[in-house]
N, C-alpha and C positions, 0 to 999 in steps of 0.2 A: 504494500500500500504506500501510494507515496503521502508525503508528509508536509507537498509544496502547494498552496492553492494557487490557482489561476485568475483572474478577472473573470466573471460569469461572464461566457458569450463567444471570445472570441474562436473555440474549438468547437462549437454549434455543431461546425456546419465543415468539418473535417472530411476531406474523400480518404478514403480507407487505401493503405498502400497494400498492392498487390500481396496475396501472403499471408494477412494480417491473423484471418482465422483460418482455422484447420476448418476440418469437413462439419458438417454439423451433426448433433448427435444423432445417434442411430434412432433412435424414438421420443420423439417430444413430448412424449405422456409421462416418461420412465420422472422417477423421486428419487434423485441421488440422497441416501439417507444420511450424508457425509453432511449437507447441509439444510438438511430438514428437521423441526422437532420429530421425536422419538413416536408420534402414535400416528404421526401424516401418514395416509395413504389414499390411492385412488378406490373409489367404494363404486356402488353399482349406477350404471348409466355414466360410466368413466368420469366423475364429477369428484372432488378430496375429499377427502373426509378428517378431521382431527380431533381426537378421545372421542372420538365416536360419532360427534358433529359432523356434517353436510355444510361445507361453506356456505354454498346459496340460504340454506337458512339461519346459517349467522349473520349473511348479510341482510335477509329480508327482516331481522328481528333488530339488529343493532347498526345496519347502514353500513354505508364505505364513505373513504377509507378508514379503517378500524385494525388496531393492532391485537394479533389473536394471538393467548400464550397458552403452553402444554405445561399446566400445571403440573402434571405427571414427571413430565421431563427435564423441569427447574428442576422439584424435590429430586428425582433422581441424582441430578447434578451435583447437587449440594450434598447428598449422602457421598457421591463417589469422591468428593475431594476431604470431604471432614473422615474417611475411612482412608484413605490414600497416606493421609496424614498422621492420623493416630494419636493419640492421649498426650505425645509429646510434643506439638505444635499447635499451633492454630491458626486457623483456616478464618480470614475477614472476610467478608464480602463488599467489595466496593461498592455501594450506595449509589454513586454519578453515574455505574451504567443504565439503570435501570431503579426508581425506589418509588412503593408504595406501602399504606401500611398493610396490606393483604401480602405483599413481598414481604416485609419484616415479619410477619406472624411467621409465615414460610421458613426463615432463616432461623427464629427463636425454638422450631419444632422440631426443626433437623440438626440443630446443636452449632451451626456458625457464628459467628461473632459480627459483627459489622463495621465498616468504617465508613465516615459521616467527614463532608469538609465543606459545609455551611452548617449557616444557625435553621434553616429548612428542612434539610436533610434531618440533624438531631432533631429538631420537633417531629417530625416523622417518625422518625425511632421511638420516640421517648411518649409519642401520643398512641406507638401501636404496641407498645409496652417489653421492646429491648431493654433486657436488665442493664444496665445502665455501667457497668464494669464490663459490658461485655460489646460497648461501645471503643472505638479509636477516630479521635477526630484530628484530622487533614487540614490543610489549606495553610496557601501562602501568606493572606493577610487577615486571618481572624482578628475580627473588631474586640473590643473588650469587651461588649455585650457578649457575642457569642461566646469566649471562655468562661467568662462568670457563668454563664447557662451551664457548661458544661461543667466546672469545677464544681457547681453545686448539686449540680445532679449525678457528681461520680463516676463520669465514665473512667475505664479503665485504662485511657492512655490520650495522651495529648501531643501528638507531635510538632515538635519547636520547627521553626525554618527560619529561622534569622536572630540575630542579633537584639533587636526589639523585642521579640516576639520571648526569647527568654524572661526578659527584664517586663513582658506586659505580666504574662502568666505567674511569675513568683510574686510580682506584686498582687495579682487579683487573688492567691489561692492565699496568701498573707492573709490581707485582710477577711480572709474568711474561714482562717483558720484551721487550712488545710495543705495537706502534704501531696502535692499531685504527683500521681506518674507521670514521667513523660520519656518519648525520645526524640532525639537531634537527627534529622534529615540530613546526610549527606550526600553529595554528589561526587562522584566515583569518578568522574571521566570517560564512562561507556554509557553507549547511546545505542539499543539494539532497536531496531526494524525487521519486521520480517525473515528474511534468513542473512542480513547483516548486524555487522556489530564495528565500530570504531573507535577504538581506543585512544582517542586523540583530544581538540581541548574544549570538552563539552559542557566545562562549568561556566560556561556563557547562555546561561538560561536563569529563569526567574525563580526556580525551586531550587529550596534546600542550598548547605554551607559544605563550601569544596574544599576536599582531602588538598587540593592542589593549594600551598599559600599559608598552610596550617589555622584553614579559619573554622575546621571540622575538630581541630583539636583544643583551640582556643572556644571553641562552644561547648566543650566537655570540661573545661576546666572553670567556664563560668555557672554553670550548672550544678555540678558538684559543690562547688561554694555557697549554692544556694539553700537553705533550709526548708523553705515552702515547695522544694522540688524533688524528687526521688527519679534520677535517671536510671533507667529501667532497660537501652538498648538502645542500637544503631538501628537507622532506619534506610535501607535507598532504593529506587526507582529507579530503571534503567531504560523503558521506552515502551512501546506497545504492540501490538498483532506480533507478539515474537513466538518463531518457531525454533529459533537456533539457542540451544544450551551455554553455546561459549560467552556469549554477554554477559550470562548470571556469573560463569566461573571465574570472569574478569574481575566482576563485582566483590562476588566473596571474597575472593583475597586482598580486597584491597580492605574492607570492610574489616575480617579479620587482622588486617596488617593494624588499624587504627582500634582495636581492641587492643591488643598486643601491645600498642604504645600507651593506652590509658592504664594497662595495668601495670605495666614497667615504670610512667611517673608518676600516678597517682597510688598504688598498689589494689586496688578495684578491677575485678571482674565483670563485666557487665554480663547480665544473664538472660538479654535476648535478644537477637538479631532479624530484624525482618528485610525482607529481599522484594516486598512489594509484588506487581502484580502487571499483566500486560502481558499473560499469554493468550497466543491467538488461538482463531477459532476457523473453521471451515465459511468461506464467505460464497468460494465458487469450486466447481469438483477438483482443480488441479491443488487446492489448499492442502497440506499433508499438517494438521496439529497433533499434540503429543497424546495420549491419555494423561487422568490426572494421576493413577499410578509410578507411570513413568517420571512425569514431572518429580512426582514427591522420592523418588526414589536420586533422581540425579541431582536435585538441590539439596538432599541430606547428605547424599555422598561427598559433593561438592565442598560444605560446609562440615562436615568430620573431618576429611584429608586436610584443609588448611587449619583448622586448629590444632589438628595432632602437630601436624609441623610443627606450629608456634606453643605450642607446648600449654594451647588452654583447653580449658573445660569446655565441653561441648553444649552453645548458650540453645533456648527456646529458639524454634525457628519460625515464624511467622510469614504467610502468603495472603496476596489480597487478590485473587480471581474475583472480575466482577462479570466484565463480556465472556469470559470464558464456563460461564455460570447460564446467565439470561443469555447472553447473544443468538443459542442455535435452539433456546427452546419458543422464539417465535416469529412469525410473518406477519406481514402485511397485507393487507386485501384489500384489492382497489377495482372499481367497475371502469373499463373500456367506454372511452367517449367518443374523441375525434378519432381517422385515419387516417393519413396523408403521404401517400407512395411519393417518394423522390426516383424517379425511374432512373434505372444504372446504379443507385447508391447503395436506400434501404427506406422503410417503413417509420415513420413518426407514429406512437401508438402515445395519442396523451388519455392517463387515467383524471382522477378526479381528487387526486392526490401532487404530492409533490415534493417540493424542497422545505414547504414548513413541515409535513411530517420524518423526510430524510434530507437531511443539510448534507449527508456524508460526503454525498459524490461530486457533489461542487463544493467542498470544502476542500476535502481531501482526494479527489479523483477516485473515489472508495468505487471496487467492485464488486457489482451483486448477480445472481443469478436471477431468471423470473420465468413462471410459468400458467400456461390457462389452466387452473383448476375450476371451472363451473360445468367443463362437459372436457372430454376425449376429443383427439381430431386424429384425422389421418392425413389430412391435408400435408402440401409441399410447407418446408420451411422455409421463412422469409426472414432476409436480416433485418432487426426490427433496433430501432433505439424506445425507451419506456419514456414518457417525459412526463412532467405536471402538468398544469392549471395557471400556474403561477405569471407574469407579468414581468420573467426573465427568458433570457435563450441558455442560461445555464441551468434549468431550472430541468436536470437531467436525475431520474431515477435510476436507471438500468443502461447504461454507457452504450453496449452494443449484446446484445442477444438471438436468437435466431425461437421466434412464434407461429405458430400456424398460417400460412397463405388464405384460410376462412377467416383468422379475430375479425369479430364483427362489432360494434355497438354494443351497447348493455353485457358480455362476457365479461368472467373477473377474473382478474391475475392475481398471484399470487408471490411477494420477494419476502423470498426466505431469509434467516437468520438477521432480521433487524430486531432483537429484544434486547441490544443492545445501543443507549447513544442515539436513540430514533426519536423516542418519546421525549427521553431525558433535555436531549437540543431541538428542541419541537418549537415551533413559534408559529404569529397570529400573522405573517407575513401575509399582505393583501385581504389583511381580516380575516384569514380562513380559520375555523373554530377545530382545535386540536382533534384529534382522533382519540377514541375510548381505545384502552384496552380492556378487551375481554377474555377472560381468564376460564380454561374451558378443562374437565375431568372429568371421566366413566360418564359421557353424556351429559354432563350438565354443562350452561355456562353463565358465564353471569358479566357485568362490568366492575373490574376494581376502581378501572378509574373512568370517571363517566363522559361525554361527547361533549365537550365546552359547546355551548348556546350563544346566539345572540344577545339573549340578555345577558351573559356573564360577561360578554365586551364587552356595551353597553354601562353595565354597573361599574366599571374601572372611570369611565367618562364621564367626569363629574361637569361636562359641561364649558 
């Protein structure tokens, strides 16, 4: 994925260089299950079906576009990574991909932890009743409001990222006469993508205090000083959609290396390391991501071998899968509007949906797969791009795909694996009123979160 946005517009209208795609699949009906929730399949009258549900009658009950999740398939999720892990780590859930409070009930049932990095997000948690230790709150520049919120309500760790941000939190937990956990974000120098990784000078970003300058050690040493503070562990983040191991192993040793020195000058141990989060997930069939097995198996490995060497104790190891969680347990359902064949090119197929409901792909050039699930075809395939509604020429869902030579009017498509980052950066762009998600298991579905109205703009507009 790349990680450069463009101006919306000026790749619109791109002719495709000889080559560009291979052949097209062999069957436009087939569900690569690599990027589908776990219960999706095609049911009778070749039309989806998910936990049991007939999309035409999710759409004819809850409308389009509508975000549809495999409840099934979340919990599954979250069992397989809090088992992957085991009684000696803990498994966060990042909140920013995806957060409601029917998601939090979710996470508090299947034994995950969460982390929260606004004063929104912990109201969320804290109003769907996340035990509140079992909280970790994020972000670059929490206001004082939001730590006092959270100093008083206990959560279980507060991650520092600056210089300020020490000196705000010792003051706010003083005056309130408490002892907070926390840890010091650092920045490592590695910046993974995809199946890259760069070792080179990446503490040129807005998060967290870099190893490089000694300003990651200089924040251990003010901390520590601190009475109203209990540091508790390193924290670092190395980038997102990563499918390559060697980023993390960069990490840990550096991360280790800056243990090693806090307990050589200060004589302090620190007892837990988290390695953060930004494993990817299956966007389109060529995607190969890890199991969470695997993962947990080569970040523990990872992080034993560099401590043996340095001759410490082996700390708590902490992970925050959040897209790797929610991202493949949902889709998007959108009903076929206009058509508009560019003869020699490809197909304009705009739904009724867009860039307020997926920012991804004009943000990030993000690729998605997309398919007719309201009927089967046999039809030829046509090279088709998916586009919006919206009141841009970047206003692109589906970059380039191949759909049935029949898509007609009123059909619905279906783009897999947005339960991730869809909802969460969703916006009212050209007034269009967000999309529900609807949350569907063994036959039932319901909305957790419900179809913003016109009077819900409306009420914001005080005139």
């Amino acid at each position: 994925m790349s990680r450069s946005a463009h101006p919306a517009g000026p790749r619109h209208g791109d002719v495709l260089p000889e080559g560009h795609f291979t052949a097209p699949p062999a069957d436009l009906n087939a569900l690569d299950p690599r990027v589908w929730a776990q219960t999706v399949e095609r049911a009778g009258g070749g039309a989806v079906a998910v936990g049991g549900l007939d999309v035409r009658a999710l759409a004819e009950e809850f409308g389009t576009p509508a975000y549809v999740l495999d409840e099934a398939d979340f919990r599954a999720r979250c069992r397989a990574w809090r088992d992957a892990f085991g009684r000696d780590a803990d498994v966060f859930y990042a909140g920013k991909a995806f957060l409601s409070r029917a998601v939090v009930r979710w996470l508090h049932e299947e034994g995950l932890n969460l982390d929260v990095c606004s004063g929104g997000e912990l109201a969320t948690a804290l109003a769907a009743g996340m035990p509140p230790e079992r909280i970790a709150l994020h972000g670059n520049n929490k206001s004082t409001e939001e730590i006092a919120r959270a100093v008083e309500a206990g959560v279980g760790r507060i991650v520092l990222d600056s210089f300020q941000e020490i000196a705000r939190v010792a003051h706010v937990a003083r005056g309130l006469g408490r002892r907070q956990p926390v840890q010091i974000r650092v920045t490592v120098g590695v910046e993974a993508h995809t199946h890259e990784f760069i070792a080179t000078a990446h503490e040129d970003q807005k998060f967290g205090l870099a190893l490089a300058g000694g300003q990651a050690a200089e924040a251990v040493r003010r901390v520590l000083g601190l009475e109203s503070l209990e540091l508790t562990g390193i924290h670092s983040h190395i980038g997102s959609q990563i499918f390559d191991m060697a980023g993390f192993e960069v990490s840990a040793r550096r991360v280790v290396g800056l243990l090693t020195e806090v307990r050589d000058e200060h004589g302090v141990e620190l007892p837990e390391i988290d390695l953060g989060g930004g494993l990817g997930i299956a966007y389109t069939p060529e995607d190969d991501p890890r199991e969470p097995h695997e993962i947990a198996k080569a970040l523990g490995d990872i992080v034993t071998r560099e401590c043996e060497a340095a001759g410490l104790a082996v700390p708590r190891l902490s992970v925050e899968p959040g897209r790797a969680i929610v991202g493949p347990t949902a889709f998007t359902l959108y009903e076929v509007g206009t058509l508009k064949e560019l003869e020699g090119l490809r197909t304009y197929v705009s739904v009724d949906g867009g860039m307020s409901d997926n920012i991804r792909t004009a943000l990030y050039d993000a690729e998605y797969t997309v398919a007719l699930v309201s009927r089967s075809s046999e039809a030829e395939p046509m090279l088709s791009r998916v586009v919006g509604k919206h009141c841009e020429s970047g206003d692109i869902v589906v970059r380039d795909a191949f759909l049935p030579a029949d898509l007609a009017p009123g059909d619905l498509l279906a783009v897999p694996a947005t339960g991730a980052y869809c909802r969460s950066m969703a916006s009212n762009y050209n007034h269009a009123l967000r999309p529900p998600v609807v949350a569907v298991r063994d036959g039932q579905a319901r909305e957790i979160v419900r179809r913003e109205t016109e009077e819900d703009l409306l009420r914001l507009d005080v005139g």
